[in-house]
N, C-alpha and C positions, 0 to 999 in steps of 0.2 A: 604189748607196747603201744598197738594203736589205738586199744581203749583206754589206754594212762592219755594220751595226748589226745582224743578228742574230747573225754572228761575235765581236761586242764582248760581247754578252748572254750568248751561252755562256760566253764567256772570263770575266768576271764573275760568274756563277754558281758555274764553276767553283772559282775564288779564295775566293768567300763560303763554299762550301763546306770548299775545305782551312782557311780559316781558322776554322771554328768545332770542326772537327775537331782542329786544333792545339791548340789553346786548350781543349778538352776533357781532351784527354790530357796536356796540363801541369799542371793544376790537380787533377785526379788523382793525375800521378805528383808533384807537389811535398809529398804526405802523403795519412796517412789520414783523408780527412771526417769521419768519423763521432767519430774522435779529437778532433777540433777543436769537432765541437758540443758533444760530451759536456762538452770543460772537462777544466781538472786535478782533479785528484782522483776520481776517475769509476772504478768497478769495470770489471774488463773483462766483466761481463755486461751491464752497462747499457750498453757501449761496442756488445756485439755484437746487444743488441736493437734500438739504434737504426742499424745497419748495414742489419740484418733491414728496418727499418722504411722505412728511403728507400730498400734496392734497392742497397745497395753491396756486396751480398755477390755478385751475379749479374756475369757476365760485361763487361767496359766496354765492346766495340765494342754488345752488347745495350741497357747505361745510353746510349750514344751515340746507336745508333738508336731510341729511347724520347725522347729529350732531342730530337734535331734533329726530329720528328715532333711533338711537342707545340709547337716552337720556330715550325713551319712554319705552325701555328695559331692563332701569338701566345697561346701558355700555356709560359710561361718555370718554373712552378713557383711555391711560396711561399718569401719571405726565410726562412733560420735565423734573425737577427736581429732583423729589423722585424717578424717572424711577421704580411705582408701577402703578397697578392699581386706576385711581381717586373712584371708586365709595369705592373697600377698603381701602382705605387713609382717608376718610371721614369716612366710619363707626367706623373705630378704633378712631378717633377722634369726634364724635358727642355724645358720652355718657356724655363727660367731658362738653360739652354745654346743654345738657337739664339736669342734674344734676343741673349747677349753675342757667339756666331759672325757675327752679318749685321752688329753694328753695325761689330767688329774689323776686317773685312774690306772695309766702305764707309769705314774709317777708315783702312785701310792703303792702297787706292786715291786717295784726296784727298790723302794725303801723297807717295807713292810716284811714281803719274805725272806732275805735274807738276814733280817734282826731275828724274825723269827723263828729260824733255823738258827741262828748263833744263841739266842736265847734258850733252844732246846735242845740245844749240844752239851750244853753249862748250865743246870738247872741255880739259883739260888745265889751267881754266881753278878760280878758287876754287869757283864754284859745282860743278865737277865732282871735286874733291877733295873737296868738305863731302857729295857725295853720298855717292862712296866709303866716305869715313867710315862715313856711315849706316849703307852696304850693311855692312860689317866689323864693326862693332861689334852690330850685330843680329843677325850670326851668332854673334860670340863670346861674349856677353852672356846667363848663365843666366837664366831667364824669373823664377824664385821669387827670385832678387836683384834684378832690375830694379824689380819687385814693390814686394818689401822697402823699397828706396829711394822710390820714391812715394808709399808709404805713412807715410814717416818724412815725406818732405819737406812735402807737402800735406796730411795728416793726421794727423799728429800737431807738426807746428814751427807750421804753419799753419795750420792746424784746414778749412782748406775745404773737404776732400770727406769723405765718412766711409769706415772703412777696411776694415771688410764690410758683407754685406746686398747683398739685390737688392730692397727694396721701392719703391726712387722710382728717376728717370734718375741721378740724381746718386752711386747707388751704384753705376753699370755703367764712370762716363767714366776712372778707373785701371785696372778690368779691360779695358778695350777697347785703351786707351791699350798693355798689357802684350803684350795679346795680337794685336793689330794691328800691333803694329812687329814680332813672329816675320816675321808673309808680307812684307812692307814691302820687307827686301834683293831678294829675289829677282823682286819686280814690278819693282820701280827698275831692276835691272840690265835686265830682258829689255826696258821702255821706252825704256833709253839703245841697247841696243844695237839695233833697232828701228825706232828716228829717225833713228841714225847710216846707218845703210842705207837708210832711206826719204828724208833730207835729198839726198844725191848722187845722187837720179832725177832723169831728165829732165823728166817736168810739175810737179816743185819747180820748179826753175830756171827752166820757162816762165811760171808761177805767179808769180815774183819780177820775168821781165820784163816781166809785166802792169800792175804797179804793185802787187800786194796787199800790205801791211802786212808784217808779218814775226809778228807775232802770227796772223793770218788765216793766212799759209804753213804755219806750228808748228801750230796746234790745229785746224785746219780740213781744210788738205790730208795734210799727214805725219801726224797725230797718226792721222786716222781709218784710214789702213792700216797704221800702226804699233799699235796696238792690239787687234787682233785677237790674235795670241799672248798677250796681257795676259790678256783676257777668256778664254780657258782656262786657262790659269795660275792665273786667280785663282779657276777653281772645285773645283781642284785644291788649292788651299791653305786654300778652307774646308773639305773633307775633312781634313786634318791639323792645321787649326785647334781645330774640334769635335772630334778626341781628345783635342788637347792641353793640350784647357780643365780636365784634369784637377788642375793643378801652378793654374793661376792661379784657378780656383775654391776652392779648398783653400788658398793664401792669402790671400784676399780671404773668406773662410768664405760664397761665394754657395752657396746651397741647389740647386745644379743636378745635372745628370746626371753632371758630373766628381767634382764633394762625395763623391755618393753611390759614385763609383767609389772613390776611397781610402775610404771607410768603410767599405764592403763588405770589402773589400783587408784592411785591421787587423782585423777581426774574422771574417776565414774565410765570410763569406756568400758561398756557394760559388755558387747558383743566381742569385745578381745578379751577381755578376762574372763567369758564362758570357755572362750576357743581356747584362752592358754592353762585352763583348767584341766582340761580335757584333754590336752596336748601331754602334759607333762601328767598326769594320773597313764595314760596310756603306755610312757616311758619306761614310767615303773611296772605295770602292768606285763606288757611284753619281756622285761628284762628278768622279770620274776617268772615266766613262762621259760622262756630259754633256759633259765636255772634250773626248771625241773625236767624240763626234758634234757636236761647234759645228766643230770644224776641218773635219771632214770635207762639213760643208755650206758651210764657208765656202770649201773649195777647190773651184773651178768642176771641176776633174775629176774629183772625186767626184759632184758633182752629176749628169754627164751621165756617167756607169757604170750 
C-alpha cells in the first residue's frame, strides 16, 4: 500500500510538473508579453524596456526555472493588471470557487444516485429511460446555455433567484444547479451500472429471503458496495468541476477563481493565468490522487501488499 501511494505521488508530481511547463511555453509562444502590456500604440523602446524590465529578453527555459522556483514558494509574481500581488488575488478569490465546487458536487450526488438506484431496480423501465435521458442530455447540453436558460427562466420571467453575485446562498442555487448536473451523467451511469451487478449477488437474494424490505435491500445492502466506485468518481469530477467553474462563474458574474481566470485571459495578465493554470491542473491533480488511494484502501488486496 505504501508503494501504490508513493508511486501515485511521483506520477503526480510528475504531471504537475509537465503541466506548468506546458502552460508556460504556450503562453509565451501564443505572443509577445511585453507587446501586450505595453498596449497599442507603444514605441518599440518602451516595448523593449519593459521586456528588459520583467526578464523577457533572457532565455525561457531560464524565465521557467525563475517562474516554477518562485511558484514552488507561493510567489506567483505581481498581476499586469490588478497591479496586486497574483498569489493574493487568487486567495481573495478562491473561496467563491470551492464554495460553488462542494455544494455542485453534494448536489450532483443527491440527484444522480438515487436515479441511479431506481434506474437499476427497473431496468428498461420509465424510470430507467428518464435516467438515460438525464445521463444524455448532460453530456450534450453546453454548460453557458444551460446557464443561459435558468437565468431567463427563474430570474429574469420569474424574478426568484438573482442572476449574479455570490453574496447570500441564494446566489449560488443556479450556479450549483449548472454546474452539478456536468458530473450528474457520469455518477448515474456508474450507480446503475453498480447496482445492476451488485442486485444479482447472492446475499441480495439471501437478504430478500429474510424478509427485509426492498428499500432496506436497495439502500442498505446493494447501495453500500455499489458505491464505492461513486465515491472516487466523485472526487474525480470535483477536480474538473473546480476548473470548469470557469464558463459558469463568467456567466453568472460570481467573483471567483474562474472570474478571475477569463479576465486575466482578455486582458493578457500573463503571471495570473500561469498561477490559475497551475492552480486548477493541481485540483484535478490531487482529486484524482485521492481517487486512488480510496480505491486502493478500499481493495482488501491492496491493503494487505
Amino acid at each position: 500500500m505504501l508503494g501504490f501511494i508513493l508511486k501515485r505521488l511521483s506520477l503526480a508530481f510528475l504531471v504537475a510538473l509537465t503541466v506548468s511547463f506546458i502552460s508556460f511555453c504556450l503562453l509565451y509562444l501564443s505572443g509577445d508579453p511585453a507587446t501586450a502590456i505595453a498596449g497599442e500604440g507603444a514605441s518599440a523602446q518602451d516595448i523593449q524596456t519593459i521586456r528588459e524590465f520583467y526578464g523577457f529578453d533572457r532565455p525561457m527555459m531560464i524565465q521557467y526555472a525563475d517562474w516554477l522556483w518562485s511558484a514552488a514558494h507561493f510567489n506567483f509574481g505581481q498581476s499586469y493588471y490588478f497591479k496586486l500581488p497574483v498569489a493574493d488575488l487568487i486567495s481573495s478569490r478562491l473561496g467563491v470557487t470551492m464554495r460553488l465546487g462542494l455544494t455542485a458536487i453534494v448536489f450532483a450526488l443527491l440527484v444522480a444516485v438515487p436515479l441511479g438506484v431506481l434506474a437499476a431496480k427497473r431496468p428498461n423501465s420509465l424510470t430507467d429511460k428518464l435516467a438515460l435521458f438525464v445521463s444524455v442530455a448532460g453530456q450534450a447540453m453546453p454548460s453557458f446555455w444551460f446557464a443561459l436558460v435558468l437565468i431567463s427562466v427563474f430570474s429574469i420571467d420569474l424574478g426568484w433567484l438573482p442572476a449574479s453575485g455570490s453574496k447570500t446562498w441564494q446566489h449560488f442555487i443556479l450556479p450549483t444547479i449548472v454546474l452539478g448536473y456536468y458530473a450528474m451523467p457520469a455518477i448515474m451511469r456508474l450507480t446503475r451500472a453498480g447496482m445492476l451487478e451488485v442486485l444479482s449477488s447472492d446475499y441480495i437474494r439471501t437478504a430478500r429471503a429474510k424478509g427485509s424490505s426492498e428499500w432496506r435491500v436497495l439502500f442498505t445492502h446493494a447501495l453500500r458496495n455499489a458505491i464505492i466506485p461513486v465515491v472516487s468518481l466523485s472526487a474525480v469530477q470535483m477536480g474538473f468541476m473546480l476548473g470548469g467553474s470557469i464558463v459558469v462563474e463568467s456567466v453568472f458574474a460570481m467573483p471567483g477563481a474562474g472570474l478571475l481566470a477569463w479576465e486575466s485571459i482578455t486582458r493578457n495578465d500573463l503571471p495570473t493565468v500561469q498561477a490559475l493554470i497551475l492552480l486548477f491542473s493541481m485540483f484535478y491533480i490531487v482529486f484524482t490522487l485521492l481517487a486512488d488511494i480510496m480505491n486502493a484502501w478500499l481493495d482488501p488486496r491492496m491493503r494487505t501488499s
